[in-house]
C-alpha positions in Angstrom: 0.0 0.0 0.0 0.9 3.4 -0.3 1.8 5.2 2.6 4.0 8.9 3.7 6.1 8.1 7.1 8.3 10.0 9.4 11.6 8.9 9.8 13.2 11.1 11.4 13.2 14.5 13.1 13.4 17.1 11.3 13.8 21.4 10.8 10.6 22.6 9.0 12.7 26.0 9.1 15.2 24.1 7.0 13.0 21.4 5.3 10.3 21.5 3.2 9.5 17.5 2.6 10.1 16.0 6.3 7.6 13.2 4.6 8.7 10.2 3.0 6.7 8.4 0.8 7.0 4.3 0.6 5.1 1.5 0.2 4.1 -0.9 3.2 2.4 -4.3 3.4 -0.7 -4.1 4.1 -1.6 -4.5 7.7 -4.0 -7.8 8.9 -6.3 -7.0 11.6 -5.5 -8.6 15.2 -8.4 -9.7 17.3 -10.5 -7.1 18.2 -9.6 -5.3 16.1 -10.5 -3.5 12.0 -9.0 -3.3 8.9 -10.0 0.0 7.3 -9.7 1.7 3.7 -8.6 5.0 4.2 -10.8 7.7 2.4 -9.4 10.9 4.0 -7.1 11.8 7.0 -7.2 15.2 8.4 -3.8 17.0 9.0 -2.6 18.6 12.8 -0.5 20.8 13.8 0.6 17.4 16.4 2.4 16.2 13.0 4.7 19.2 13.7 5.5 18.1 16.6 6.2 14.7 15.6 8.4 15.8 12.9 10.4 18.2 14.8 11.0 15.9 17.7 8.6 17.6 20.5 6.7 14.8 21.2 8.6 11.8 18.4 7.6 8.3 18.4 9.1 5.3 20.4 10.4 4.5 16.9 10.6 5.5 13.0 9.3 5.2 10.5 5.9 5.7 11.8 2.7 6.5 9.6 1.4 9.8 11.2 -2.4 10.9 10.9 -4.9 10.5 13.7 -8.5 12.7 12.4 -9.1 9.0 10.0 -12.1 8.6 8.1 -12.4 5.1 5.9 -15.1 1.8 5.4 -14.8 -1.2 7.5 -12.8 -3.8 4.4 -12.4 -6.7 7.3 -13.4 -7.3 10.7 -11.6 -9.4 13.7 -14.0 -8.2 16.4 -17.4 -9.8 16.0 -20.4 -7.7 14.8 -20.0 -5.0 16.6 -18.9 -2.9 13.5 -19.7 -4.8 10.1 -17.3 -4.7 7.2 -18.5 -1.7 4.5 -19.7 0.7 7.6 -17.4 4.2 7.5 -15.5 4.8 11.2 -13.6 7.4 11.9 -10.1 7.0 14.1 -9.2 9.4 16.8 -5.8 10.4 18.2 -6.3 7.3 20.8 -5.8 4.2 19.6 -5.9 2.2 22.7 -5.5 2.2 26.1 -4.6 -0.4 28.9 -8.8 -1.2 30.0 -8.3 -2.1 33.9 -6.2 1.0 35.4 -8.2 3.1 37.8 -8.3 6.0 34.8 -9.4 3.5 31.9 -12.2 2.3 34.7 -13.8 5.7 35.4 -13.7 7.0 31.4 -10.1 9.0 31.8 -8.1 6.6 29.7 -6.9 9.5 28.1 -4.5 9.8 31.0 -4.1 5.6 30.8 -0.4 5.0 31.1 -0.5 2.8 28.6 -2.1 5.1 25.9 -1.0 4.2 23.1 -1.3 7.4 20.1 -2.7 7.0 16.5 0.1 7.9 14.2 2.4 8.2 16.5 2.8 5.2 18.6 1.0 2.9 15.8 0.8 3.2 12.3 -1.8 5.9 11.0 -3.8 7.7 8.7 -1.0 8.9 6.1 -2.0 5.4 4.2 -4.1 3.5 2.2 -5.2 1.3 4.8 -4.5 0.8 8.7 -6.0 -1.3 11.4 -7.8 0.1 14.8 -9.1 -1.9 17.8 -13.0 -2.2 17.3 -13.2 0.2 21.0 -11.7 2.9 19.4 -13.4 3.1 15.7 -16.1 5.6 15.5 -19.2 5.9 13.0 -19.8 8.5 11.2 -23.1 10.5 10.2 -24.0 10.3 6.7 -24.6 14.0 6.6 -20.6 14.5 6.6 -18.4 14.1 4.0 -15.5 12.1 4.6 -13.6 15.7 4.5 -16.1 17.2 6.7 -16.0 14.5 9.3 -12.1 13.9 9.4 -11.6 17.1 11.7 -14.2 16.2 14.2 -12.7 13.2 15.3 -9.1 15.6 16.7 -9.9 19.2 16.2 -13.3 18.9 17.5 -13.1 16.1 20.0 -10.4 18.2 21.5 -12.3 21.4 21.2 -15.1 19.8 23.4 -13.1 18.1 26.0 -11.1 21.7 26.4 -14.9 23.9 26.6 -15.9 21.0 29.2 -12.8 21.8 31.3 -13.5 25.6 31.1 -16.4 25.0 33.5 -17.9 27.4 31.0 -21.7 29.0 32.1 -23.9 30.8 29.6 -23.5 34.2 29.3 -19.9 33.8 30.6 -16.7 35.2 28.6 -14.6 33.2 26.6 -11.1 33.9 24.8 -9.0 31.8 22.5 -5.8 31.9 21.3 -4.8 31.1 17.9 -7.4 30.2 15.5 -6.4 27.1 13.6 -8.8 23.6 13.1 -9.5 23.1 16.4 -10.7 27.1 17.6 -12.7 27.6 14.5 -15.2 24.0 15.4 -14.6 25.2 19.2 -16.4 28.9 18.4 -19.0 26.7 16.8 -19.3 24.7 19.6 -19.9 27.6 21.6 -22.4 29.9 19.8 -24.2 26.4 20.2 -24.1 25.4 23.3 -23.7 28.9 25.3 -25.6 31.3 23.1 -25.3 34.2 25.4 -21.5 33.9 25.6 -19.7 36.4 24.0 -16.5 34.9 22.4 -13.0 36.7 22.3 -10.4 36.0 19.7 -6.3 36.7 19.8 -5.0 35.6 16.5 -1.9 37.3 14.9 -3.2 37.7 11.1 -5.4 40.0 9.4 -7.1 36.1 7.8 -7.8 34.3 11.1 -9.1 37.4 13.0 -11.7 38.0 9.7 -12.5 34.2 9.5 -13.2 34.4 13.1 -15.5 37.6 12.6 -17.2 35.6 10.1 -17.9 32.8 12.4 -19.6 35.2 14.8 -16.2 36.3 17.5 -17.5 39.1 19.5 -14.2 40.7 19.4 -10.9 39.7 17.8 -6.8 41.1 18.3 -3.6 40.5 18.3 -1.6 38.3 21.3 -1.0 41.1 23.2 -4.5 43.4 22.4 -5.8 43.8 25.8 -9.5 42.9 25.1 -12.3 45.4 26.1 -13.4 43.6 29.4 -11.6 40.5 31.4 -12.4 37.4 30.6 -13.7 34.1 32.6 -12.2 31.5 30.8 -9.4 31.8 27.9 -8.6 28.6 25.9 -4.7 28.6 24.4 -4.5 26.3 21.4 -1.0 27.8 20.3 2.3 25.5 20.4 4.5 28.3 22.2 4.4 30.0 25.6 4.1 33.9 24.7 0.1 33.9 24.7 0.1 31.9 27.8 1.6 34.6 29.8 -0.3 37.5 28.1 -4.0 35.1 28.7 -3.5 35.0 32.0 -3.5 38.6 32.4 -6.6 39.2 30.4 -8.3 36.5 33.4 -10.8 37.8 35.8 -10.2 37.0 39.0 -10.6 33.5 39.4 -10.6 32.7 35.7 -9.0 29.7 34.4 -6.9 28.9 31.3 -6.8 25.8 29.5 -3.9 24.9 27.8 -4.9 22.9 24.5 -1.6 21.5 23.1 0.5 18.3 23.0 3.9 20.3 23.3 5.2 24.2 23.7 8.3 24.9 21.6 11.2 25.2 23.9 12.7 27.8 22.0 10.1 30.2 23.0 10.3 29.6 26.9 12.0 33.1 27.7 8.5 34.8 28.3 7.8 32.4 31.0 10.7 34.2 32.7 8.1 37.2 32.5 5.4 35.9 34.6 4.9 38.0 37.5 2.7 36.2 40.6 0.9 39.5 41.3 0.5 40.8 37.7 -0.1 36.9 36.5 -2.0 34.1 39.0 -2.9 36.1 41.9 -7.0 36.3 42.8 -6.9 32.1 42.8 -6.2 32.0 38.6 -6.0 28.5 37.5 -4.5 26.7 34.5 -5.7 23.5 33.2 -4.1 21.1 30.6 -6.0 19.1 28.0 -4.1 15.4 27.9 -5.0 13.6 24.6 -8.9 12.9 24.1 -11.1 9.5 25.5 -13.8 7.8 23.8 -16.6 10.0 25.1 -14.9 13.0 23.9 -15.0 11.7 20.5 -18.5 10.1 20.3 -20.1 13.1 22.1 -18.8 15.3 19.8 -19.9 13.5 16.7 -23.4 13.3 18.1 -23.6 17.4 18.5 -21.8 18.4 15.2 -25.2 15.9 13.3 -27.4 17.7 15.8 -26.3 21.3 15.1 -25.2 20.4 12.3 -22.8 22.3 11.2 -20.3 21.7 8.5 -16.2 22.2 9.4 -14.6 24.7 6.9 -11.7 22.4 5.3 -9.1 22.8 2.5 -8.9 18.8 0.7 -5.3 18.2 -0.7 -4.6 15.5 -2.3 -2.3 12.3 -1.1 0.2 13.4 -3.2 0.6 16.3 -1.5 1.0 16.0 1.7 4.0 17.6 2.8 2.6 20.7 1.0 -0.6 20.7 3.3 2.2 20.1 6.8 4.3 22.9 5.3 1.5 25.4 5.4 0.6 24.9 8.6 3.8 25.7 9.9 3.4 28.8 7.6 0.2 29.5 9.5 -1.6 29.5 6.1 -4.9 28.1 7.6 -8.5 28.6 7.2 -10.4 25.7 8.7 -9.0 22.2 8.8 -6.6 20.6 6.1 -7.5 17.4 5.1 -5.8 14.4 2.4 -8.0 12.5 0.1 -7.1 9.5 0.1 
C-alpha cells in the first residue's frame, strides 16, 4: 500500500519534505480489532511536533495521521462494527482497560495510551487497522472531509470547553485560530448562546475568518480585550500567549492549555510571569491530555445535531508535505485534510 512516514526528526525552518513516501504491506487486523480503507485523514499541527521531535515516536518510520475517516474492508471483532460501515479514528488508539483512569472514562491519562500515528501506524496510508473500541461511525450527513476534523480538532475542542467550567452568558477567549478554535467557536455559539466569544490571532485572515464565524471581538496576542475574561482557551504551540492570557483573566478565571507540546525555543516569556501581575485572585491553569472515547462520540453526536459543517481545505495524497508545510506557515482557514 501506499503510505507517507516520518523517519526522522526534522527542521521545518530548513526542510520542506520532512515526509517520506513508501510502500508498506498491508496491515492484517489482530483480534479485536479492523482493517480499514482510508478515504481521508485530516492534518494537525501534532504532526509538527512529531516531525520536529517535541513529542517523536518510540520508533521510525511511523505513519502519522490520527483525524481518519475510511469503510470497514475486514473485521476481527465480532459484529460490533460490520465490514462496509465508515468509522472514523481518533488520536487514541488504545489504552490499557483495567487501570483506575481506563475504569472511570479518563483513559486519556491511561499510562499505557498508546497514540494513532504516533505510537502505531496511521492515517497517512491507504489502509490501517484500529481496535473495534476505538473506531467511531460517522453520520452520513458529513463528508469524509467534513468528518475527518471532528474526530481531533473537535473532539479536542469539546473536551477543552468541558474543562473551562464554562456557564452561559460567561466570557470566553482563544488563542490562535487554527482547526480546532474555529469548530470550538462553533461549539460555543451552540451550546452557550449568550457567551460572548474573544479572539487573539496574529493575522489580518484568522481574525476576519473568526469575525465571520460570529467572535465578538478579535486582536492581536498582546491586544488587551475590552473587558476581562472568565475562561481563555490557548491552542498555540508556544508559551508567549500563555503569559499575556492570564492577564486578560478575571479573578478567578481559568486557562486551558490545548496542546501536545510548547516549543522550547520560546520559553524566555515564562521568565516574565509575575505572581501579582499573572496568577494572583486564585487563577488557574488546566491542561487538555490527549482525548477518550466520550470526547469523541459526544462530539460527533452534536456536530449531526447542530449540524454544522467544518470549513476544510482537501489536498490530495500526493501532497501531503505541502498541506504540513503550510501549517507551519500558518496558512490556515479551517482544517486541512488528504484525500485518500
Amino acid at each position: 500500500m501506499k503510505a507517507w512516514v516520518i523517519d526522522r526528526i526534522s527542521d521545518l525552518s530548513r526542510e520542506s519534505r520532512p515526509l517520506s513516501h513508501v510502500r508498506l504491506p498491508e496491515p492484517e487486523p489482530g483480534e479485536g480489532q479492523l482493517l480499514i480503507k482510508v478515504a481521508a485523514c485530516g492534518v494537525c499541527h501534532t504532526e509538527i511536533d512529531e516531525i520536529e521531535g517535541r513529542t517523536p515516536p518510540p520508533s521510525f518510520p511511523v505513519v502519522p495521521g490520527h483525524q481518519v475517516i475510511g469503510r470497514v474492508v475486514k473485521s476481527n471483532a465480532g459484529n460490533e462494527i460490520k465490514e462496509g460501515e465508515r468509522v472514523g479514528v481518533a488520536w487514541i488508539w488504545s489504552s490499557c482497560g483495567n487501570c483506575e483512569y481506563c475504569i472511570s472514562g479518563r483513559e486519556n491519562l491511561c499510562g499505557n495510551f498508546l497514540a494513532t500515528g504516533r505510537d502505531v501506524n496511521g492515517g497517512y496510508a491507504e489502509y490501517m487497522v484500529v481496535p473495534v473500541k476505538f473506531a467511531y461511525p460517522i453520520p452520513e450527513l458529513f463528508t469524509d472531509a467534513e468528518a475527518a476534523p471532528l474526530l481531533c480538532a473537535g473532539a479536542i475542542g469539546y473536551r477543552s470547553v468541558a474543562l473551562c467550567n464554562l456557564h452561559n452568558g460567561q466570557k470566553i477567549g482563544l488563542t490562535g485560530f487554527g482547526a480546532s478554535a474555529h469548530l470550538v467557536l462553533k461549539l460555543i455559539k451552540y451550546r452557550y448562546p449568550c457567551s460572548d466569544v474573544f479572539v487573539f490571532a496574529r493575522s489580518n485572515s484568522e481574525r476576519e475568518f473568526a469575525k465571520e464565524l460570529g467572535a465578538a471581538w478579535t486582536g492581536d496576542t498582546t491586544e488587551r480585550p475590552p473587558e476581562l475574561l472568565d475562561c481563555i482557551i490557548d491552542t498555540t504551540p508556544v508559551w508567549k500567549p500563555v503569559v499575556w492570557a492570564l492577564e486578560y483573566l478575571k479573578p478567578g478565571g481559568r486557562l486551558v492549555i490545548n496542546a501536545i507540546r510548547k516549543e522550547s525555543a520560546d520559553n524566555r516569556y515564562l521568565v516574565n510571569i509575575d505572581y501579582a501581575r499573572h496568577l494572583w485572585m486564585e487563577k488557574e491553569i488546566k491542561s487538555v491530555a490527549n482525548v477518550a472515547a466520550s470526547d469523541v462520540r459526544e462530539f460527533i453526536r452534536i456536530a449531526a445535531e447542530m449540524p454544522f459543517h467544518p470549513e476544510v481545505e482537501s489536498y490530495s495524497f500526493d501532497d501531503a508535505n505541502k498541506a504540513i508545510m503550510e501549517i507551519k506557515q500558518r496558512k490556515i482557514r479551517g482544517a486541512k485534510v488528504l484525500v485518500i
